[in-house]
mmCIF file of the N, C-alpha and C atoms, coordinates in Angstrom:
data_MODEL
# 
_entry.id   MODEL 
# 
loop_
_atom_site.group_PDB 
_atom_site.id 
_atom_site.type_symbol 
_atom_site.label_atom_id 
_atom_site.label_alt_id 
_atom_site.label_comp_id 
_atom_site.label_asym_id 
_atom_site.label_entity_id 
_atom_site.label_seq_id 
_atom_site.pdbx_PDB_ins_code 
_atom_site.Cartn_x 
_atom_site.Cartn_y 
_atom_site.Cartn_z 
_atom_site.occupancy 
_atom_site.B_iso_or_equiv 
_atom_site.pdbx_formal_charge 
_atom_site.auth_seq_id 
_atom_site.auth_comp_id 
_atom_site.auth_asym_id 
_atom_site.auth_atom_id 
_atom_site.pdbx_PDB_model_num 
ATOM 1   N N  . UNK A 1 1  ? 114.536 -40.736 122.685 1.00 0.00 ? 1  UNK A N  1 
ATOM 2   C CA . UNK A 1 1  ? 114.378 -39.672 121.732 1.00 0.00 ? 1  UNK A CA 1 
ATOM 3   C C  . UNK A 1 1  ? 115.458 -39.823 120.655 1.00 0.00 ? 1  UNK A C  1 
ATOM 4   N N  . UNK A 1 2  ? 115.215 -39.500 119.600 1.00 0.00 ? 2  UNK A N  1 
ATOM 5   C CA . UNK A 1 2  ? 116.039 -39.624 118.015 1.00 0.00 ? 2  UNK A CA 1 
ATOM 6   C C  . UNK A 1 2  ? 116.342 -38.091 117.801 1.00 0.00 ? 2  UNK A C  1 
ATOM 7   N N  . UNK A 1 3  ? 117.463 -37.915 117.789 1.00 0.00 ? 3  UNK A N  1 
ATOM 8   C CA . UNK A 1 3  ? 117.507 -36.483 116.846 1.00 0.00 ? 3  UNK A CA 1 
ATOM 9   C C  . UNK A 1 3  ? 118.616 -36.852 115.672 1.00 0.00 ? 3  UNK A C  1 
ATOM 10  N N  . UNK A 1 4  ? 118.006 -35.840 114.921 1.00 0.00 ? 4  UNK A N  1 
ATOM 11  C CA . UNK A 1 4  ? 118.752 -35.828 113.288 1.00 0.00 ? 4  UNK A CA 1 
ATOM 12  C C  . UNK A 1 4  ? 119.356 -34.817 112.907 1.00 0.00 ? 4  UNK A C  1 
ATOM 13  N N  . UNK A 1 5  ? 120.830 -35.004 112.955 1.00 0.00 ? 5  UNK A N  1 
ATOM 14  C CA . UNK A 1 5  ? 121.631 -33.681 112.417 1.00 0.00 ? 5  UNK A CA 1 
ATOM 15  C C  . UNK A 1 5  ? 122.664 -33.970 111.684 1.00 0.00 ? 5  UNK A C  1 
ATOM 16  N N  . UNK A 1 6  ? 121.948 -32.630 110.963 1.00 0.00 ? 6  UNK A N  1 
ATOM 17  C CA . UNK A 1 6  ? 123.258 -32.659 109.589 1.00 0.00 ? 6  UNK A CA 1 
ATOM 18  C C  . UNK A 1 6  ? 124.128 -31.701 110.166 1.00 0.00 ? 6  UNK A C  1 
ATOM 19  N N  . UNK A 1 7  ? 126.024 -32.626 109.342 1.00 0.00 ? 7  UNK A N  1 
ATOM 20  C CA . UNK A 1 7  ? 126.916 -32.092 109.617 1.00 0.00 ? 7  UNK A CA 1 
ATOM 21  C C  . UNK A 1 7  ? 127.858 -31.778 109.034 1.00 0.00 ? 7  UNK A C  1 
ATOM 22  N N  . UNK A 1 8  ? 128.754 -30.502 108.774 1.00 0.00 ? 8  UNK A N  1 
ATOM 23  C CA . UNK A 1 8  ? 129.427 -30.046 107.911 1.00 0.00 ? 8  UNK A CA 1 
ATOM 24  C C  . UNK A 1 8  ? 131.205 -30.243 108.422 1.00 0.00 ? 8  UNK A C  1 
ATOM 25  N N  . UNK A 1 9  ? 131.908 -30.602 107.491 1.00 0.00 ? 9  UNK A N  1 
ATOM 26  C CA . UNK A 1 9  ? 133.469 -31.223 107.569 1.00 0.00 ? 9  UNK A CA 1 
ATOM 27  C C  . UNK A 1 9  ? 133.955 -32.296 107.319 1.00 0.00 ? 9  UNK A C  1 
ATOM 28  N N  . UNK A 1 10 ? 132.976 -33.316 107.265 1.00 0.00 ? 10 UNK A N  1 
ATOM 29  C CA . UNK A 1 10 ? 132.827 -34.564 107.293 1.00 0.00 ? 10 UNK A CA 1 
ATOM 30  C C  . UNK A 1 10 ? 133.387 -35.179 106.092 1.00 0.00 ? 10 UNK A C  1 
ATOM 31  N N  . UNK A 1 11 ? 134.709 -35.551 105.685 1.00 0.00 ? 11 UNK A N  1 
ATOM 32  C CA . UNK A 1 11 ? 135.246 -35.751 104.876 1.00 0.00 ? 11 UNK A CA 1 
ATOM 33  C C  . UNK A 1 11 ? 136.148 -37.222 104.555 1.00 0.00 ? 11 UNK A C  1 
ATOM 34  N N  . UNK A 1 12 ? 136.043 -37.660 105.451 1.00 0.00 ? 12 UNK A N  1 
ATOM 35  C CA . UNK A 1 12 ? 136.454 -39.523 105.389 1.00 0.00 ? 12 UNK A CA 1 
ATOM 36  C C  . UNK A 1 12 ? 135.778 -40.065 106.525 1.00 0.00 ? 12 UNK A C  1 
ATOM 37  N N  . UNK A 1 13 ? 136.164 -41.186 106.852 1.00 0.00 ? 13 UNK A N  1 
ATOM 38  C CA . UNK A 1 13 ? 136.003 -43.215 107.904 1.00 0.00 ? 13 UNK A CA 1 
ATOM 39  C C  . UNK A 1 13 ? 136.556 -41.833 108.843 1.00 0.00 ? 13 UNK A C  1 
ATOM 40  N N  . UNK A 1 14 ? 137.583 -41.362 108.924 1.00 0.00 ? 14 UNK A N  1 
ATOM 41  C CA . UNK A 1 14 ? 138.129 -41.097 110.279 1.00 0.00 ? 14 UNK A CA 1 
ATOM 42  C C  . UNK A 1 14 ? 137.085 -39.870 110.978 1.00 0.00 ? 14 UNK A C  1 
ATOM 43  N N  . UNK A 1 15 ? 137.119 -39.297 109.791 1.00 0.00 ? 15 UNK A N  1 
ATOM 44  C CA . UNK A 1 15 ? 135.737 -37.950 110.713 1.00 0.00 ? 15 UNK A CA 1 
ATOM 45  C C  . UNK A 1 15 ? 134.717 -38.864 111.691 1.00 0.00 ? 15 UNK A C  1 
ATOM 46  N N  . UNK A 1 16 ? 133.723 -39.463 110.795 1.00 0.00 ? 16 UNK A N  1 
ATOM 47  C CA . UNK A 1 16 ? 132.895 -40.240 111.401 1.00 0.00 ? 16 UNK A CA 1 
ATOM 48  C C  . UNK A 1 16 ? 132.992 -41.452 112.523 1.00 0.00 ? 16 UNK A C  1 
ATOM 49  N N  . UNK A 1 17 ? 134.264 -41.789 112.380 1.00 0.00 ? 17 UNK A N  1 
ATOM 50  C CA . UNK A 1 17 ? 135.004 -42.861 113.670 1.00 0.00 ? 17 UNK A CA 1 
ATOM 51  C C  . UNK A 1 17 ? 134.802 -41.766 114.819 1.00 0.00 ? 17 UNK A C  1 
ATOM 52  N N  . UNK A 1 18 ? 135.619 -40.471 114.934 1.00 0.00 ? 18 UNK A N  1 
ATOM 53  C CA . UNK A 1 18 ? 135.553 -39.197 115.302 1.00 0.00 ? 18 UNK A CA 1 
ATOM 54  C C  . UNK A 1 18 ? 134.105 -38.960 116.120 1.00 0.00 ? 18 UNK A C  1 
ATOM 55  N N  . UNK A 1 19 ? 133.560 -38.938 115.574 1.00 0.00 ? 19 UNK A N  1 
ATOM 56  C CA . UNK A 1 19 ? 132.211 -38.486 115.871 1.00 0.00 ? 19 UNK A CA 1 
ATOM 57  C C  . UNK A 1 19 ? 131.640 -39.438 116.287 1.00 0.00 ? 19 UNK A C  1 
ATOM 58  N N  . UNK A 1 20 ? 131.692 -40.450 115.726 1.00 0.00 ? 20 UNK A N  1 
ATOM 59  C CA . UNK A 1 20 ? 130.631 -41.865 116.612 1.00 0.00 ? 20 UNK A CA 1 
ATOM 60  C C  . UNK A 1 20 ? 130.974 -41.892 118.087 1.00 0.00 ? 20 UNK A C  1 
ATOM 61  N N  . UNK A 1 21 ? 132.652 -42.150 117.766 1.00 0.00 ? 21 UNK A N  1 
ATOM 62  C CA . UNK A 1 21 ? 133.340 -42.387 119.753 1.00 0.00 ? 21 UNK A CA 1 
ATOM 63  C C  . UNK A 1 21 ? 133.090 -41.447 120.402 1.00 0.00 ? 21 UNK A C  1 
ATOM 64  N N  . UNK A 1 22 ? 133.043 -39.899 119.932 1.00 0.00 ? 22 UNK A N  1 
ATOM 65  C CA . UNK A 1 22 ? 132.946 -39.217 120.649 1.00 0.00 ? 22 UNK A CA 1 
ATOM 66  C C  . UNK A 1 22 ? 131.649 -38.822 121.059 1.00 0.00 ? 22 UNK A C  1 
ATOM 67  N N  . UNK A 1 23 ? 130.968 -38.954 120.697 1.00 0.00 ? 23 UNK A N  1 
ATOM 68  C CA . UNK A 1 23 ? 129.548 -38.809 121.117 1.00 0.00 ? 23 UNK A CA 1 
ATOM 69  C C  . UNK A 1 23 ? 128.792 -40.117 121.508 1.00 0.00 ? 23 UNK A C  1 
ATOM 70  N N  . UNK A 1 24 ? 129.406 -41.055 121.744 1.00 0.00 ? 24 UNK A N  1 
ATOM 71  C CA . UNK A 1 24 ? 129.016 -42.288 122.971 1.00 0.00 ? 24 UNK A CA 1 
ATOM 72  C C  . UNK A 1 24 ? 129.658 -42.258 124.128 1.00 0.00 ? 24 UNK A C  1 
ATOM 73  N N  . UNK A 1 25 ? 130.330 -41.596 124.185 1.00 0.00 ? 25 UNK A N  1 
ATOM 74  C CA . UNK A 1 25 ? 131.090 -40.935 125.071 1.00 0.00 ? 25 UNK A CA 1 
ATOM 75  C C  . UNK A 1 25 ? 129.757 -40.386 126.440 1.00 0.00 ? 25 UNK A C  1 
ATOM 76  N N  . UNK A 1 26 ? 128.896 -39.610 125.506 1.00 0.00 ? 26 UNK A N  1 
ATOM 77  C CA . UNK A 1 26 ? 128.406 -38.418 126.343 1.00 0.00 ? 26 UNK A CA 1 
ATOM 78  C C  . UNK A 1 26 ? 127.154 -39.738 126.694 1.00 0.00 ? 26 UNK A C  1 
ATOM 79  N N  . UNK A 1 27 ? 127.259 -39.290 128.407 1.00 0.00 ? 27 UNK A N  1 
ATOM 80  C CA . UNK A 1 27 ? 125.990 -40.196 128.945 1.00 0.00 ? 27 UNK A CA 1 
ATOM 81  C C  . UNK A 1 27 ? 124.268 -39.827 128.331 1.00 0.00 ? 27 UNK A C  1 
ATOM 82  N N  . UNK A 1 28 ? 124.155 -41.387 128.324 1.00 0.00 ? 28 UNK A N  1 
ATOM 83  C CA . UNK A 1 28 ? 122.467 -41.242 127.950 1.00 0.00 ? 28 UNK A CA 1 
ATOM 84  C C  . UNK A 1 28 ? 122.929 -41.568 126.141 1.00 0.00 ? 28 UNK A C  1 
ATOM 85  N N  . UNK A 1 29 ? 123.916 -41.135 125.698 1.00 0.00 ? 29 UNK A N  1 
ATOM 86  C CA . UNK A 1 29 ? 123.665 -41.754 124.455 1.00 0.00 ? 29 UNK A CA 1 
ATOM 87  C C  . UNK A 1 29 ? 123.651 -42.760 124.010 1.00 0.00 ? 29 UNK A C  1 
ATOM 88  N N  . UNK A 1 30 ? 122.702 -43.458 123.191 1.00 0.00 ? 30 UNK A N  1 
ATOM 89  C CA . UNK A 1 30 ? 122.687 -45.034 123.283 1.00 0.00 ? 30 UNK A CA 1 
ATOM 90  C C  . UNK A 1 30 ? 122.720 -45.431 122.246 1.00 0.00 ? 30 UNK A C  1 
ATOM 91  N N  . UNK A 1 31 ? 122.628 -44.875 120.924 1.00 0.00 ? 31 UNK A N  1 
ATOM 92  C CA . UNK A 1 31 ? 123.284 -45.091 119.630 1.00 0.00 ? 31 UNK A CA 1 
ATOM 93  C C  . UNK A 1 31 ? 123.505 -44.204 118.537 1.00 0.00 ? 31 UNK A C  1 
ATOM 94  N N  . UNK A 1 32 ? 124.710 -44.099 118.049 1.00 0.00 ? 32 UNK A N  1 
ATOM 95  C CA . UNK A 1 32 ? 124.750 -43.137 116.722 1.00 0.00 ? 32 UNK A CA 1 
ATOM 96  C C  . UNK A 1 32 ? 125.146 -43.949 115.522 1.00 0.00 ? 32 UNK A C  1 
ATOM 97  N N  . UNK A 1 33 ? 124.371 -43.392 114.369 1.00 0.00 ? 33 UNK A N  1 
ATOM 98  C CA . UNK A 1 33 ? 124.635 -43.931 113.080 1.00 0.00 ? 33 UNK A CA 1 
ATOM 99  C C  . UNK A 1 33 ? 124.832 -42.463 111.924 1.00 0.00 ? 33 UNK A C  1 
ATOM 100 N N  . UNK A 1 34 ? 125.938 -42.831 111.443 1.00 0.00 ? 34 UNK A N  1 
ATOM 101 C CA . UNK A 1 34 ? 126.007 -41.769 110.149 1.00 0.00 ? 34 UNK A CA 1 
ATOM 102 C C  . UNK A 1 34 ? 125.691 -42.664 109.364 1.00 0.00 ? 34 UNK A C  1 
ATOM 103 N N  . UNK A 1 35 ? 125.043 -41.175 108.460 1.00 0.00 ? 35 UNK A N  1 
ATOM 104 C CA . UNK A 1 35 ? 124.925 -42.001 106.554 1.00 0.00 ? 35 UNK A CA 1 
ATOM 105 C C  . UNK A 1 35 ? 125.134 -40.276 105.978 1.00 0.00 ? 35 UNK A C  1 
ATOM 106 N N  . UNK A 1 36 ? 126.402 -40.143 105.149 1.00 0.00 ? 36 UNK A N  1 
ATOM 107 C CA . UNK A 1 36 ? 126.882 -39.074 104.236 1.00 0.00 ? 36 UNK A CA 1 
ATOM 108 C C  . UNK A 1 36 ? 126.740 -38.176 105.255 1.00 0.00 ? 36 UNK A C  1 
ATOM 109 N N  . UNK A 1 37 ? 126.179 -37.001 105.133 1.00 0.00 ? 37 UNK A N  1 
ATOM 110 C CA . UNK A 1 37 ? 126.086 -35.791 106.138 1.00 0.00 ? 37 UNK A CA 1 
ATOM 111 C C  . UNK A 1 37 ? 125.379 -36.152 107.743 1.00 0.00 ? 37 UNK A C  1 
ATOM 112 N N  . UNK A 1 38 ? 124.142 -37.145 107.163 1.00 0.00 ? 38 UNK A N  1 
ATOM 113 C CA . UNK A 1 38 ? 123.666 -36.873 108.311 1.00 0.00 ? 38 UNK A CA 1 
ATOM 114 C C  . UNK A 1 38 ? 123.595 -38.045 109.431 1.00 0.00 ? 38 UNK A C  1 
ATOM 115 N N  . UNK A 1 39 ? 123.113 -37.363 110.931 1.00 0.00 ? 39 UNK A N  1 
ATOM 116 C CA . UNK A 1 39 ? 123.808 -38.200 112.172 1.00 0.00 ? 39 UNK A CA 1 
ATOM 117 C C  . UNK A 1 39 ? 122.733 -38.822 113.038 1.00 0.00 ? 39 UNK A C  1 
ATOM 118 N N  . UNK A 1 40 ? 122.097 -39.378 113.186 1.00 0.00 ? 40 UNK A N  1 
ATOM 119 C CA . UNK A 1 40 ? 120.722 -40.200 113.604 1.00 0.00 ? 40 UNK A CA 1 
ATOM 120 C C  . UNK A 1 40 ? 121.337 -40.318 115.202 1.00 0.00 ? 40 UNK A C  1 
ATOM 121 N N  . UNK A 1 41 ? 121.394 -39.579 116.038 1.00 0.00 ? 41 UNK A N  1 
ATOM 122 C CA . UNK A 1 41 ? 121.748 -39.927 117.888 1.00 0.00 ? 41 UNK A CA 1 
ATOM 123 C C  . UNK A 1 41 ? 119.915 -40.568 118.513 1.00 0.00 ? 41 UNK A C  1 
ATOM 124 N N  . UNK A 1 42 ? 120.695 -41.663 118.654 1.00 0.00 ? 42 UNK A N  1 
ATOM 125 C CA . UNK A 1 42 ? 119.319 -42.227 119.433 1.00 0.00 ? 42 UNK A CA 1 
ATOM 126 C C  . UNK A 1 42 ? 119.620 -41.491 121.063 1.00 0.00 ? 42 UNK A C  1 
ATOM 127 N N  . UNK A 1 43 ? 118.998 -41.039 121.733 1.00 0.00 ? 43 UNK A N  1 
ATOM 128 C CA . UNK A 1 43 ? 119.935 -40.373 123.252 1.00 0.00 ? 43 UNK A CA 1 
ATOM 129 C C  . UNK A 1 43 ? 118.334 -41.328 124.416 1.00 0.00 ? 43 UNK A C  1 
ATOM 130 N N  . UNK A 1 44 ? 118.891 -41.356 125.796 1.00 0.00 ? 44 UNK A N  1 
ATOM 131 C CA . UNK A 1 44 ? 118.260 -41.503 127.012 1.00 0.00 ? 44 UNK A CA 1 
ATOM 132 C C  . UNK A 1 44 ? 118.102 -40.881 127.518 1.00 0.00 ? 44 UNK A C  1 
ATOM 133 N N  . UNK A 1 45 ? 117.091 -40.534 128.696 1.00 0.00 ? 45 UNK A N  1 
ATOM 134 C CA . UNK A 1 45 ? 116.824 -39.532 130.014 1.00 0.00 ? 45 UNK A CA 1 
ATOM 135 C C  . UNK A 1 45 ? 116.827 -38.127 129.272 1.00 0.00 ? 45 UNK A C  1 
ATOM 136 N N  . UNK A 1 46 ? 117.846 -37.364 129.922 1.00 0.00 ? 46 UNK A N  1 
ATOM 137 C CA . UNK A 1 46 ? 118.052 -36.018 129.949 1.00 0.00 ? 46 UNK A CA 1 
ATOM 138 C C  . UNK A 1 46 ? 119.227 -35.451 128.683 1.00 0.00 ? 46 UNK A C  1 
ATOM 139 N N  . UNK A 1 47 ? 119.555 -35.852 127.858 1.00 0.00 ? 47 UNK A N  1 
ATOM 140 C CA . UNK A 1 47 ? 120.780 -35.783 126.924 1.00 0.00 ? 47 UNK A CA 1 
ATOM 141 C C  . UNK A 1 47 ? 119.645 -34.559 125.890 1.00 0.00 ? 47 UNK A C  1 
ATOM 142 N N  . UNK A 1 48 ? 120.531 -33.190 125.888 1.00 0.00 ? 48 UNK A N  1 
ATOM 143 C CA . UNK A 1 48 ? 119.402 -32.613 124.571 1.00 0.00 ? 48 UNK A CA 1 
ATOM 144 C C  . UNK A 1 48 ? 120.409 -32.765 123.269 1.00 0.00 ? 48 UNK A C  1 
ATOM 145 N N  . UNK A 1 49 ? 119.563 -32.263 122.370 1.00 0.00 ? 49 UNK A N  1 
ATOM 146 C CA . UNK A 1 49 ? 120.402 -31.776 120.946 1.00 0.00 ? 49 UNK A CA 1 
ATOM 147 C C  . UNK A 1 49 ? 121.627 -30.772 121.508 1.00 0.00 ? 49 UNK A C  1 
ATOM 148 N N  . UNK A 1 50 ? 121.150 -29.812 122.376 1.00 0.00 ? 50 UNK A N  1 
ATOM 149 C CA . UNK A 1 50 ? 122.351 -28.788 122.592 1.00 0.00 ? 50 UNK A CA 1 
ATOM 150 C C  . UNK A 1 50 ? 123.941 -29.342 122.948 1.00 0.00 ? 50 UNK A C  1 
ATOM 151 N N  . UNK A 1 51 ? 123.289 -30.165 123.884 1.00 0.00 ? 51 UNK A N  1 
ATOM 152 C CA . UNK A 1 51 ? 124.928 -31.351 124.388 1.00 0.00 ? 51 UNK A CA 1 
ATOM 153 C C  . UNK A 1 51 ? 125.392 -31.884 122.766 1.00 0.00 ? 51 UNK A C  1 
ATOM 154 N N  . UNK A 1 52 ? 124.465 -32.452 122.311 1.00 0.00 ? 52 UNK A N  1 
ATOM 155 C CA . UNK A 1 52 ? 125.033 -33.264 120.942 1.00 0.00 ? 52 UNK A CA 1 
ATOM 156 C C  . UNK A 1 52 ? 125.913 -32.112 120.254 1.00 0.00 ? 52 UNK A C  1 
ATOM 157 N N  . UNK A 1 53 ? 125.141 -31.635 119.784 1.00 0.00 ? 53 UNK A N  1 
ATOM 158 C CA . UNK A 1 53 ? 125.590 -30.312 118.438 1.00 0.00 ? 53 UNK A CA 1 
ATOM 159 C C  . UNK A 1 53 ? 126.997 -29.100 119.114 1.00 0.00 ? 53 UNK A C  1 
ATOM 160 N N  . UNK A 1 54 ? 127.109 -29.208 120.753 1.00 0.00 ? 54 UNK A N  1 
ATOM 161 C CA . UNK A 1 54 ? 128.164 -28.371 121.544 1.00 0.00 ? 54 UNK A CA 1 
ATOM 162 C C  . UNK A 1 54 ? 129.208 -29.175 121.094 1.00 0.00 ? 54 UNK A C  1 
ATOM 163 N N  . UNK A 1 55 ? 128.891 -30.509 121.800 1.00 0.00 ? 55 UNK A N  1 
ATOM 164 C CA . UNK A 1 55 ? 130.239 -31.433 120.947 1.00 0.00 ? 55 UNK A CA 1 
ATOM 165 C C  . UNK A 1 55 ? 130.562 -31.810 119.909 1.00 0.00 ? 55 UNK A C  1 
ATOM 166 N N  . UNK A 1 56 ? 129.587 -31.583 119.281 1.00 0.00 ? 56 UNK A N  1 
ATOM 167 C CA . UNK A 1 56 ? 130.307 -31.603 117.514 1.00 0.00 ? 56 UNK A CA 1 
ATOM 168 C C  . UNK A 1 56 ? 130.977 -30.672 117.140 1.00 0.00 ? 56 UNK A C  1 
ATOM 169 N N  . UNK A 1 57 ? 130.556 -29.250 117.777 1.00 0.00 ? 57 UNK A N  1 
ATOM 170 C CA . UNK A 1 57 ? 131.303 -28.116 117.766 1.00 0.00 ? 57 UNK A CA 1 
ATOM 171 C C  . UNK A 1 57 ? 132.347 -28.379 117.627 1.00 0.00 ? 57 UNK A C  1 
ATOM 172 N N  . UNK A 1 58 ? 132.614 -28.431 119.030 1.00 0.00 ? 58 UNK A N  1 
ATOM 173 C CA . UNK A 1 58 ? 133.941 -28.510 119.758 1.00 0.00 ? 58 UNK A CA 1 
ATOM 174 C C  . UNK A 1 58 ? 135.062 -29.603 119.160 1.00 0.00 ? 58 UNK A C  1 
ATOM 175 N N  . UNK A 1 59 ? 134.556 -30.473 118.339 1.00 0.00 ? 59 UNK A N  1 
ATOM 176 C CA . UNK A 1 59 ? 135.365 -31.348 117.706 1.00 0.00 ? 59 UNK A CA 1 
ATOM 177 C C  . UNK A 1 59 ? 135.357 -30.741 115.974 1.00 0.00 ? 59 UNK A C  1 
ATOM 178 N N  . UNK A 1 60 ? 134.778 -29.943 115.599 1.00 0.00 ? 60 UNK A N  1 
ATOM 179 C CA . UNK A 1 60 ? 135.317 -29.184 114.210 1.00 0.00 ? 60 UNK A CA 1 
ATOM 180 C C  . UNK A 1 60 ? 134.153 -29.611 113.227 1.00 0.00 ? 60 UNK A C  1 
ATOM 181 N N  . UNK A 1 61 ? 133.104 -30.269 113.894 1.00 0.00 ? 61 UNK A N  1 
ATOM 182 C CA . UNK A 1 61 ? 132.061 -30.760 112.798 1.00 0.00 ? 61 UNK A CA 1 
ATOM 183 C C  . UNK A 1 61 ? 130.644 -29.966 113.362 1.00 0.00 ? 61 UNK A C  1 
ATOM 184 N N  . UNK A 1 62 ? 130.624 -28.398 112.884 1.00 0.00 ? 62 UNK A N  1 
ATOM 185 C CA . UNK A 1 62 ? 129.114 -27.954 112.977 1.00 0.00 ? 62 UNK A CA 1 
ATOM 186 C C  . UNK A 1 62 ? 128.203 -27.829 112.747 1.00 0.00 ? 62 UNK A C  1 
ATOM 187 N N  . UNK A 1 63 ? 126.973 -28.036 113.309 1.00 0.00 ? 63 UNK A N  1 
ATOM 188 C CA . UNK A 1 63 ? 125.587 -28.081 112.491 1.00 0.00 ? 63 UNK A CA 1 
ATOM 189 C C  . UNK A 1 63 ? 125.977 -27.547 111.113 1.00 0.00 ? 63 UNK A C  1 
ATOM 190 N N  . UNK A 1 64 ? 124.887 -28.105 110.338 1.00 0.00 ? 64 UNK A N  1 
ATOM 191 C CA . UNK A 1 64 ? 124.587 -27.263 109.230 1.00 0.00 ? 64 UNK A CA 1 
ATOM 192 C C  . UNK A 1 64 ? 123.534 -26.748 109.270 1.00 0.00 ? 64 UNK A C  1 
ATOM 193 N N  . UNK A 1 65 ? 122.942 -25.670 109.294 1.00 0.00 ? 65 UNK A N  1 
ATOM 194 C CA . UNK A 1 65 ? 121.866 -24.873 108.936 1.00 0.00 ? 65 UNK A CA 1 
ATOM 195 C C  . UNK A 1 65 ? 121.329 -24.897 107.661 1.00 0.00 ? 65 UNK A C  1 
# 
């Protein structure tokens, strides 16, 4: 499954270094790619958007609505 989320804070290489490691981190994810805002998580098995978008939270980069 592919989900696509846009994300707000995102302001240099280091945000997105940020966010790539940390969300390969979380099992079942099997690839992330940024381009400008938005975050393409390829995920496996059981991984939802909610896990993705909790940890973006939690690292200072939240959905955008």
């Amino acid at each position: 499954m592919i989900h696509k989320i846009i994300v707000n804070n995102v302001t240099c290489d280091g945000c997105v270094n940020t966010i790539e490691t940390e969300l390969k981190k979380i099992d079942g994810v099997d690839n992330v790619h940024f381009d400008k805002s938005s975050l393409t998580v390829k995920v496996k098995g059981t991984t939802t958007r909610e896990t993705l978008t909790k940890t973006l939270l939690e690292l200072g980069y939240p959905e955008k609505n």
